[in-house]
C-alpha positions as CSV (number, residue, x, y, z in Angstrom):
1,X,195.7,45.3,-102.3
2,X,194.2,42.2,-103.6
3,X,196.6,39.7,-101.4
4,X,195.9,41.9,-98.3
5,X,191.8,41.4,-98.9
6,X,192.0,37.8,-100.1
7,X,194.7,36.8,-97.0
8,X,192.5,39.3,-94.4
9,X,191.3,38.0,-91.1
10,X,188.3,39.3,-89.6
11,X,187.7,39.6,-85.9
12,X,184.8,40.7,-83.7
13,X,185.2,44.1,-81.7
14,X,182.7,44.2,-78.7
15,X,182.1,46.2,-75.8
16,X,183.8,43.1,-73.4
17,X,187.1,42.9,-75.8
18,X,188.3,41.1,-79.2
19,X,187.4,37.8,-80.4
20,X,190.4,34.8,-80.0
21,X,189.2,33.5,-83.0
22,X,189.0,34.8,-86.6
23,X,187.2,34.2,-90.3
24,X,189.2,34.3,-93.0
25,X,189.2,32.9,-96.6
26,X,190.0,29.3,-97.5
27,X,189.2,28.8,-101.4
28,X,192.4,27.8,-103.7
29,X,191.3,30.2,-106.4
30,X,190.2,32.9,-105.1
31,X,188.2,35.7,-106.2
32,X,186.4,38.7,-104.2
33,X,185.2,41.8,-104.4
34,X,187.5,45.1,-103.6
35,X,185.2,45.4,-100.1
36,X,182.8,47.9,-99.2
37,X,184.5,51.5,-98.4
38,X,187.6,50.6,-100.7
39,X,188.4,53.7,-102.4
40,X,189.5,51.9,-105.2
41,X,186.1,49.7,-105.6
42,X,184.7,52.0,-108.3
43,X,187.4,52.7,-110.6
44,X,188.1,49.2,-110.2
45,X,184.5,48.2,-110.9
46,X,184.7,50.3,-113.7
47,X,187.3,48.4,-115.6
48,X,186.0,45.1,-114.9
49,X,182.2,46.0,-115.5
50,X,184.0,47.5,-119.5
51,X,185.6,44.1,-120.0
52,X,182.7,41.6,-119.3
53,X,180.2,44.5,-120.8
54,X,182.4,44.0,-124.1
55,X,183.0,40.2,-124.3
56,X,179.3,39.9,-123.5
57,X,178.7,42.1,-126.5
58,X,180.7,40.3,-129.1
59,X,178.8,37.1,-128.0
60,X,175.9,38.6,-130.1
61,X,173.6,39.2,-127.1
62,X,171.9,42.5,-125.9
63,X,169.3,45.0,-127.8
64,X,169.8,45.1,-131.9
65,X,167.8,48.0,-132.7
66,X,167.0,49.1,-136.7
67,X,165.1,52.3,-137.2
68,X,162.5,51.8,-140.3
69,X,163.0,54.9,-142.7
70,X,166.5,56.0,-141.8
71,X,167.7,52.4,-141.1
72,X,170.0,53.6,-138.3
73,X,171.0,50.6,-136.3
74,X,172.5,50.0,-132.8
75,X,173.8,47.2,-130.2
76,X,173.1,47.9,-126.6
77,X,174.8,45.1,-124.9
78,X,173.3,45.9,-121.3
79,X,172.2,48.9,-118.8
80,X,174.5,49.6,-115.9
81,X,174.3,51.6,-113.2
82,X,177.1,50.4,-110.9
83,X,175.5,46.9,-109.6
84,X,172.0,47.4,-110.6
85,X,172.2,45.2,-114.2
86,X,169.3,45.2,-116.9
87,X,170.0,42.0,-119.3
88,X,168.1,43.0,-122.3
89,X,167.3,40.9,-125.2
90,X,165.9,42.5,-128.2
91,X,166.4,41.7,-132.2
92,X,164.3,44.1,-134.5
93,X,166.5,42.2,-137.3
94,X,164.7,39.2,-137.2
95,X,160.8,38.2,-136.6
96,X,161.4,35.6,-133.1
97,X,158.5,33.6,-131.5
98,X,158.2,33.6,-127.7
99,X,160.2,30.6,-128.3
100,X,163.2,31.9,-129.7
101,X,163.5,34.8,-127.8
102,X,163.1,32.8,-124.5
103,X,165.9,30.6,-125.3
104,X,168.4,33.9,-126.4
105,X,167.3,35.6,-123.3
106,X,168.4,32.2,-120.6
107,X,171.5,31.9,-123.2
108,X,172.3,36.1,-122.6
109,X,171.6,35.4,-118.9
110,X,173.7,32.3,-118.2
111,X,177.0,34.6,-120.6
112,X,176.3,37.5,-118.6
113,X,176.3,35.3,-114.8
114,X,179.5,33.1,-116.0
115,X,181.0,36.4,-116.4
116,X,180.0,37.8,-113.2
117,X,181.5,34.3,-111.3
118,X,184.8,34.7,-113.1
119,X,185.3,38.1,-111.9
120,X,184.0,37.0,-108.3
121,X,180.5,37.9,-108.5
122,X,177.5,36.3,-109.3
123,X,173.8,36.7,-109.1
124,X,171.6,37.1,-105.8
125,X,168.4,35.1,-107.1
126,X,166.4,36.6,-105.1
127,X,166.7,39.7,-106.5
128,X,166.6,39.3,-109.8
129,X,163.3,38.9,-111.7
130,X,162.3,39.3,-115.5
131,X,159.6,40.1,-118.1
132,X,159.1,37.8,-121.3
133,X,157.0,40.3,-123.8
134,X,155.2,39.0,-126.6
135,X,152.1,39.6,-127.8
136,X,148.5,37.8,-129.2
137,X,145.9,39.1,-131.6
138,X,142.4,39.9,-130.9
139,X,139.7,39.0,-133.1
140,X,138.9,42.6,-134.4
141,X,142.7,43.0,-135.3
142,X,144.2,44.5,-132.2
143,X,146.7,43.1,-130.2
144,X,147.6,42.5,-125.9
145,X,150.5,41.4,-124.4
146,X,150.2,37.9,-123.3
147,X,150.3,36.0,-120.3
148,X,153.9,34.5,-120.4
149,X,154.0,34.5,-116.6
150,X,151.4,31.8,-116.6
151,X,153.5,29.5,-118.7
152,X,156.0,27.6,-116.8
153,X,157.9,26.2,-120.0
154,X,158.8,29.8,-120.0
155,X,161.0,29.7,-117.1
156,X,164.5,31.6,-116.6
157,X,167.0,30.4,-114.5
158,X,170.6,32.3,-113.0
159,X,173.6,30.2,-112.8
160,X,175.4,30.3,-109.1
161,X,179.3,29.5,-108.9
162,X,178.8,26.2,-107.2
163,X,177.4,25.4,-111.4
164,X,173.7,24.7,-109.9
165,X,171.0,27.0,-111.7
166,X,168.1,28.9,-109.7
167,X,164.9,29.9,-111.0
168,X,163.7,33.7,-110.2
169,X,160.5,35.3,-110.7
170,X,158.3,36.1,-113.7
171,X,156.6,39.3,-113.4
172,X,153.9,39.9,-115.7
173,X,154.1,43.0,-117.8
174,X,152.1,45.2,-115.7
175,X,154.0,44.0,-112.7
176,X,156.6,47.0,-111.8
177,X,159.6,46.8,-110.0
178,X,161.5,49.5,-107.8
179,X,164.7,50.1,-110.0
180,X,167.1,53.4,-109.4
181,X,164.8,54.5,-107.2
182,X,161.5,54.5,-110.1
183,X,159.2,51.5,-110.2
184,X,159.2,50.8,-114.1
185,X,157.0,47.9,-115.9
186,X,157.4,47.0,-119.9
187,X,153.7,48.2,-120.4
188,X,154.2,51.3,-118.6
189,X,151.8,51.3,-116.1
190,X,152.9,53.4,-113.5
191,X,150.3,52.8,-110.8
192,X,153.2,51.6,-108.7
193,X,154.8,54.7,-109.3
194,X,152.1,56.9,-108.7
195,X,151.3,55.1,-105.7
196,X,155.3,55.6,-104.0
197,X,154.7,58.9,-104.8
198,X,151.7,59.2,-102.9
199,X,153.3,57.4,-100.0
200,X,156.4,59.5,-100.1
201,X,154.1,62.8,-100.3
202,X,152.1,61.2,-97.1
203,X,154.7,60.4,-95.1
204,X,156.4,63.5,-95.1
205,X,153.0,65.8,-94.3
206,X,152.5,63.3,-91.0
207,X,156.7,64.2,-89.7
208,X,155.7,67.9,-91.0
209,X,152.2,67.8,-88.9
210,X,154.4,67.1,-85.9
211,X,156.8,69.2,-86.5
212,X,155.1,72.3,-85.9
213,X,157.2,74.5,-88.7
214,X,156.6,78.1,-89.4
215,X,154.2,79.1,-92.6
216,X,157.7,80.3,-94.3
217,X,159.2,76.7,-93.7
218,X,156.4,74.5,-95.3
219,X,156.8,76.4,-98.4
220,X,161.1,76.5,-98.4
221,X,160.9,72.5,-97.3
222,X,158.2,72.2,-100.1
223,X,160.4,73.3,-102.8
224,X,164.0,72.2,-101.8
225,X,163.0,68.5,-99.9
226,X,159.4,67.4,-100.4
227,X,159.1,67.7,-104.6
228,X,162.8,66.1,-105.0
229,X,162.3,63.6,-103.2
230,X,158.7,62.8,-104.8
231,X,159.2,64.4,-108.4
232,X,162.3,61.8,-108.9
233,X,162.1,60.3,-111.9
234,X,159.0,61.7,-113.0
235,X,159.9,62.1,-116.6
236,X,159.4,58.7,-117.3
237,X,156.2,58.3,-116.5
238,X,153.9,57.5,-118.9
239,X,150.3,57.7,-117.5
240,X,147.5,59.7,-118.8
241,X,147.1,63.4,-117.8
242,X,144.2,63.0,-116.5
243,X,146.3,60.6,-113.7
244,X,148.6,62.9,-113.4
245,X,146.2,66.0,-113.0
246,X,144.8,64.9,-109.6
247,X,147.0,62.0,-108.0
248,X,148.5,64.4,-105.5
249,X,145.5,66.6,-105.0
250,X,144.6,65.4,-101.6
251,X,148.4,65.4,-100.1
252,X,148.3,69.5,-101.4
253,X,144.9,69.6,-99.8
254,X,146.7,68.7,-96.4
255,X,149.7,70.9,-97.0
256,X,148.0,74.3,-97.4
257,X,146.9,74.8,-94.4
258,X,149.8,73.9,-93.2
259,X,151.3,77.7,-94.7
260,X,148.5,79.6,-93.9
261,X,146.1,78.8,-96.9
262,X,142.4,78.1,-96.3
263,X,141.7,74.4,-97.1
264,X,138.6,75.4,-99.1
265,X,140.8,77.2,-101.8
266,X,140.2,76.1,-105.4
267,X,142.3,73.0,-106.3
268,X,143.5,74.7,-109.1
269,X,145.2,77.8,-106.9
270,X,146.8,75.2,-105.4
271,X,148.5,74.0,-108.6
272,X,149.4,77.3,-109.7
273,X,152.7,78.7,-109.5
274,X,153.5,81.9,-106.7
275,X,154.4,83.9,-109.9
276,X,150.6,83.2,-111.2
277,X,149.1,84.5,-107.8
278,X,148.7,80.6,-107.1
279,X,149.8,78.8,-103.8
280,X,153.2,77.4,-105.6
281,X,152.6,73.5,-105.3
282,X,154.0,71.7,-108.1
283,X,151.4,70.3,-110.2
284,X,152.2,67.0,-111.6
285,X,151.5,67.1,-114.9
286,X,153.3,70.2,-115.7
287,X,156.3,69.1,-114.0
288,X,156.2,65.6,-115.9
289,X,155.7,68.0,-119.3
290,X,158.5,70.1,-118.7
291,X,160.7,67.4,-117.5
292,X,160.3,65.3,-120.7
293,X,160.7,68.2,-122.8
294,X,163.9,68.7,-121.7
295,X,165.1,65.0,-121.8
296,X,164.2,65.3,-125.3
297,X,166.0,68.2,-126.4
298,X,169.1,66.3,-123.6
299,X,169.4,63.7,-125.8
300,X,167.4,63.5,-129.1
301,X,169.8,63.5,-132.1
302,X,173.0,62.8,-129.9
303,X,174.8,59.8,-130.8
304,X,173.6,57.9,-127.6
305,X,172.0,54.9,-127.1
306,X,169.6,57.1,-125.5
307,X,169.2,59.0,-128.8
308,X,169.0,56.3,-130.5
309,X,166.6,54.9,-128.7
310,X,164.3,58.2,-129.0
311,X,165.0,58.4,-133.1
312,X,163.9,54.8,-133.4
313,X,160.4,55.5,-131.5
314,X,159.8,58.5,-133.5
315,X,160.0,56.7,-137.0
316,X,158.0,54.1,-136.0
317,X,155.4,56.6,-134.5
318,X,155.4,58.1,-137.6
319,X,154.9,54.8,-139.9
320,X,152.5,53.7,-137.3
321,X,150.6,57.0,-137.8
322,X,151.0,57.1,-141.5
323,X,149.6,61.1,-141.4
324,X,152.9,63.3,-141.3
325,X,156.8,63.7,-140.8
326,X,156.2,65.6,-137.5
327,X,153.8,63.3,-135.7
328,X,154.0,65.7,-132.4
329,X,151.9,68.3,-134.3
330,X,149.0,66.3,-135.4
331,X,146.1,66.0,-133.3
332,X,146.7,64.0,-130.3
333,X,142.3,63.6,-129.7
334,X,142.1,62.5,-133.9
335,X,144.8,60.5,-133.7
336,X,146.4,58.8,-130.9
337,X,144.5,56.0,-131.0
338,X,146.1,54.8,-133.9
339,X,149.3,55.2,-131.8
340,X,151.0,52.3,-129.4
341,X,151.7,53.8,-126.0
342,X,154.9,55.3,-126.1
343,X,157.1,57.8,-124.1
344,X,156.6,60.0,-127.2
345,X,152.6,59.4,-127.3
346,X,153.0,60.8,-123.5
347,X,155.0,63.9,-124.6
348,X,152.8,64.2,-127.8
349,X,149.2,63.9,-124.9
350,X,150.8,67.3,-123.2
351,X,150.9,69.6,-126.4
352,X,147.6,71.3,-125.3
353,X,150.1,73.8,-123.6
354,X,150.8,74.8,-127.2
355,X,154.5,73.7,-127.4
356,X,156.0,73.2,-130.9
357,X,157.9,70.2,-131.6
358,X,159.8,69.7,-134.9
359,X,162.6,67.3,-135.9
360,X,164.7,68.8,-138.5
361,X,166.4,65.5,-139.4
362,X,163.4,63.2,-140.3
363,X,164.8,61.6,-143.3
364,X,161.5,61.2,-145.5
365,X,160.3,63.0,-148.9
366,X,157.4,61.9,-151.1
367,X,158.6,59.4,-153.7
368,X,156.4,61.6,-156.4
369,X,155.5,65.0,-157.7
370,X,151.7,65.6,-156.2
371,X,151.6,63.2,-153.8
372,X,150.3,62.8,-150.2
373,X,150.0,60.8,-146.7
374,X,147.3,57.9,-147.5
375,X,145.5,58.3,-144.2
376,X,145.6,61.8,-144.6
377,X,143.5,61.3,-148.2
378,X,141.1,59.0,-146.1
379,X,140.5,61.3,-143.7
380,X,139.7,63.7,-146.0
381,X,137.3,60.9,-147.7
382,X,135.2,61.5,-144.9
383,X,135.7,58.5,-143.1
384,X,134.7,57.7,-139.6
385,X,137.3,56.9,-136.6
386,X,136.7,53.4,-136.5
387,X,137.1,52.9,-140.1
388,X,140.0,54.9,-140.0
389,X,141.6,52.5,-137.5
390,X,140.9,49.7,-139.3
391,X,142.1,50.6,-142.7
392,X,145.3,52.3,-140.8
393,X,145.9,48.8,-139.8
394,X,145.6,47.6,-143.8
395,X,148.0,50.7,-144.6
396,X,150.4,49.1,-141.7
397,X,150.1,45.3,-142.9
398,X,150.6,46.1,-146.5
399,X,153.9,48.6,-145.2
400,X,152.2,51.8,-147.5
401,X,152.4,55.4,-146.6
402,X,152.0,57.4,-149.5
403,X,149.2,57.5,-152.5
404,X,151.8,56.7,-154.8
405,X,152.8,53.4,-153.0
406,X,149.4,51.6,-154.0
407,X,148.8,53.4,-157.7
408,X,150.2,51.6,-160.6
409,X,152.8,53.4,-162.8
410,X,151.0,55.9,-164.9
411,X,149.5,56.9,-161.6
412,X,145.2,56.7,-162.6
413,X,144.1,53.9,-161.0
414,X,145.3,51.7,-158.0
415,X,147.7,49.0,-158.3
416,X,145.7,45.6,-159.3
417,X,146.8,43.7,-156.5
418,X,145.1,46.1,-153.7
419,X,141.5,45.6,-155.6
420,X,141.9,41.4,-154.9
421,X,140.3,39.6,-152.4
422,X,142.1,36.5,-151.3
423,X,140.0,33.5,-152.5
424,X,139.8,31.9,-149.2
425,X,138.5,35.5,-147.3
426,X,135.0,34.1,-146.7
427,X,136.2,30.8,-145.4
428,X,138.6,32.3,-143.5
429,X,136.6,35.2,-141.8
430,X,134.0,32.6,-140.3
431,X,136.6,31.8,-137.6
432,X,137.3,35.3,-136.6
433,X,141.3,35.2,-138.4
434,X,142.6,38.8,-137.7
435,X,144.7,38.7,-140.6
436,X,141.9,38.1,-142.7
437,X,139.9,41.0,-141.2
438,X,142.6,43.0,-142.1
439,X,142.1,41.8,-146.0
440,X,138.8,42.5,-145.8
441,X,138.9,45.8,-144.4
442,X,141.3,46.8,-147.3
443,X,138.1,47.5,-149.6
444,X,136.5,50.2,-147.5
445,X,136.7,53.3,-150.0
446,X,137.8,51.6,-153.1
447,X,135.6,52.8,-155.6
448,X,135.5,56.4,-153.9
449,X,139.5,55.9,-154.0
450,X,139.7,54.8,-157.5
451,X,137.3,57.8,-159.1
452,X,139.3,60.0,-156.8
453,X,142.5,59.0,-158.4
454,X,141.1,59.6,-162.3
455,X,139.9,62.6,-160.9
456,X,143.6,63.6,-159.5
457,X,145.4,61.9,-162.2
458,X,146.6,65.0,-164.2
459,X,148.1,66.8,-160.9
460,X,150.4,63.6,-160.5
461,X,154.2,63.8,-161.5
462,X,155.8,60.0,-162.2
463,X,158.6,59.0,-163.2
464,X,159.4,55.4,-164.8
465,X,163.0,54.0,-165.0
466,X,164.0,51.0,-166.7
């Protein structure tokens, strides 16, 4: 099969009669793809796509992901999804500057595209494009994603067969691409999501306008060919309810009428299912709810990369939060704003439909009799929310979760070293330094605290070892 396709000649077929001449190959070494209809080009892409997938793993490059309380780790080489390729480069083992992780990324790219050229491919440069994430801190201690796009140093190139590199594009992080048929972006903005939605929604109600179907077929063509085609995907998306709630309001508010529905009908009928009395259009947000709800329980606790990948957000959700073992039952409104955006901060946004959900495998007991969640003993201090932010970010610096983790041994008072200014704070906080904010905020409460403890002292169980 391989001589016939490297040795083919191609003619021209038109209406007046064959071409005289022909095309055919002329390199010494050569290497092709199994052609376009070949029955044999998947299975053949499979086998070939295993092999480079595997020596590109055992160069070191790809995804190294280490979950923080169960210390589960994993190595995702790539994603592939026949020819659509997603070179990631990720090390939660190490802490790498923008620097370091810009040269593993062109060193990941250039392995993966000498790869592709000795099986025959290689990259289409202008098709490619990537995201450099890193991030800068603000002078009240938050962070934001910066600007790598705008640094040129920062540049990736793809290596052609001919042994010439090409530069492709820098997207921004907010800048989404159309991927598997979702447009996607590392900060999850999903305005260019919501907006192909929109577009899809609107361009079917203008063919259906002059169409002129029956009341019976808007609602069948509704169910079975408008919301697949525009509800694709929607489980990853990761906007606010709120966005979700209305973004197709106006294409129902054309459709309705369109099945025998006065236009003036409350927005909410609309949204509400047939078996609710309601006109049956599939409200968004719902749809998006029940959708990740069931990717969830798809692949959470499976030995996946995809489960792996959803055990590793929930732990650091739940150090993040520092409140509870089953961070999906707190209270998103109290809460999330501790929280970074997440696909499991969007699932947790949804839970005023009153879903329970508990992981039985979350590997994480308090290290003493009597103890507690520190930001849950905060929050009972009577703090405010923006103090509660800030000393949540103290908790999260100094890697505590528990009472017991800042009390010395006997268990009366705190530990010496958390009632300790650096010597240098004052200098330091004159220049707005976040990580000096973060010392300072560390004595909000610390007398309260420390009475609190002497007070508690006798319903604490410790244990010292040698």
């Amino acid at each position: 099969m391989l001589t016939a396709i490297e040795e083919m000649k191609y003619f021209l077929r038109t209406a007046y009669g064959d071409s005289t001449g022909f095309v055919g190959s002329k390199i010494e070494i050569k290497f092709q793809g199994l052609c376009q209809g070949n029955g044999a080009a998947p299975a053949g892409w499979a086998v070939i796509s295993i092999t480079i997938l595997q020596a590109h793993k055992e160069k070191g490059h790809g995804a190294h992901f280490v979950c923080p309380i169960s210390n589960l780790s994993g190595h995702l080489a790539a994603i592939l999804f026949v020819d659509d390729t997603d070179i990631v480069h990720m090390d939660l083992r190490e802490n790498q500057t923008v620097e370091e992780a810009h040269v593993s990324l062109q060193d990941s790219i250039y392995n993966w595209g000498q790869l592709l050229i000795a099986t025959g491919g290689a990259f289409k440069p202008p098709k490619c494009f990537y995201h450099l994430i890193s991030y800068v801190w603000r002078a009240n201690g938050t962070w934001r994603y910066a600007a790598n796009d705008e640094n040129e140093e920062l540049d990736i190139s793809v290596s052609m067969p001919d042994g010439s590199p090409v530069p492709i594009k820098h997207l921004s992080v907010d800048t989404g691409r159309e991927t598997l048929g979702i447009f996607t972006c590392p900060s999850g903005n999903a305005k260019d999501q919501i907006k192909s939605m929109q577009e899809k929604a609107q361009g079917w109600l203008d063919r259906a306008k002059e169409g002129k179907l029956r009341r019976r077929d808007v609602w069948f063509l509704l169910d079975h060919q408008l919301w697949p085609k525009v509800g694709y995907g929607i489980c990853s998306l990761l906007v606010p309810w709120r966005e979700l709630d209305g973004c197709l309001r106006n294409k129902w508010w054309q459709l309705v009428p369109m099945g025998g529905l006065i236009r003036s009908a409350p927005h909410k009928l609309c949204g509400m299912s047939i078996g609710f009395y309601g006109a049956g259009c599939p409200h968004v947000g719902i749809k998006c709810f029940t959708a990740q709800v069931n990717k969830l329980l798809m692949h959470y606790g499976c030995k996946s990369k995809n489960g792996l990948k959803l055990k590793l957000s929930l732990e650091y959700m739940i150090v993040e939060l520092g409140i509870s073992g089953q961070p999906l039952q707190e209270s998103y409104e109290k809460y999330s704003s501790w929280v970074t955006n997440s696909w499991l901060k969007s699932l947790w946004e949804k839970h005023k439909f009153n879903v329970l959900v508990e992981f039985a495998d979350v590997p994480l007991e308090f290290p003493r009799e009597g103890d507690q969640w520190l930001m849950k003993l905060f929050d009972t201090l009577g703090f405010n929310r923006d103090e509660l932010r800030r000393l949540n970010r103290v908790c999260i610096h100094h890697q505590v979760l528990f009472l017991s983790c800042i009390l010395g041994t006997l268990g009366k008072r705190l530990d010496s070293k958390y009632l300790k200014q650096r010597a240098d704070a004052e200098r330091w906080s004159k220049i707005s330094f976040p990580n000096i904010r973060l010392i300072e905020t560390s004595h909000f409460g610390q007398k309260l605290l420390s009475n609190w403890c002497q007070q508690k002292s006798n319903g604490l169980a410790w244990e010292v070892s040698a």
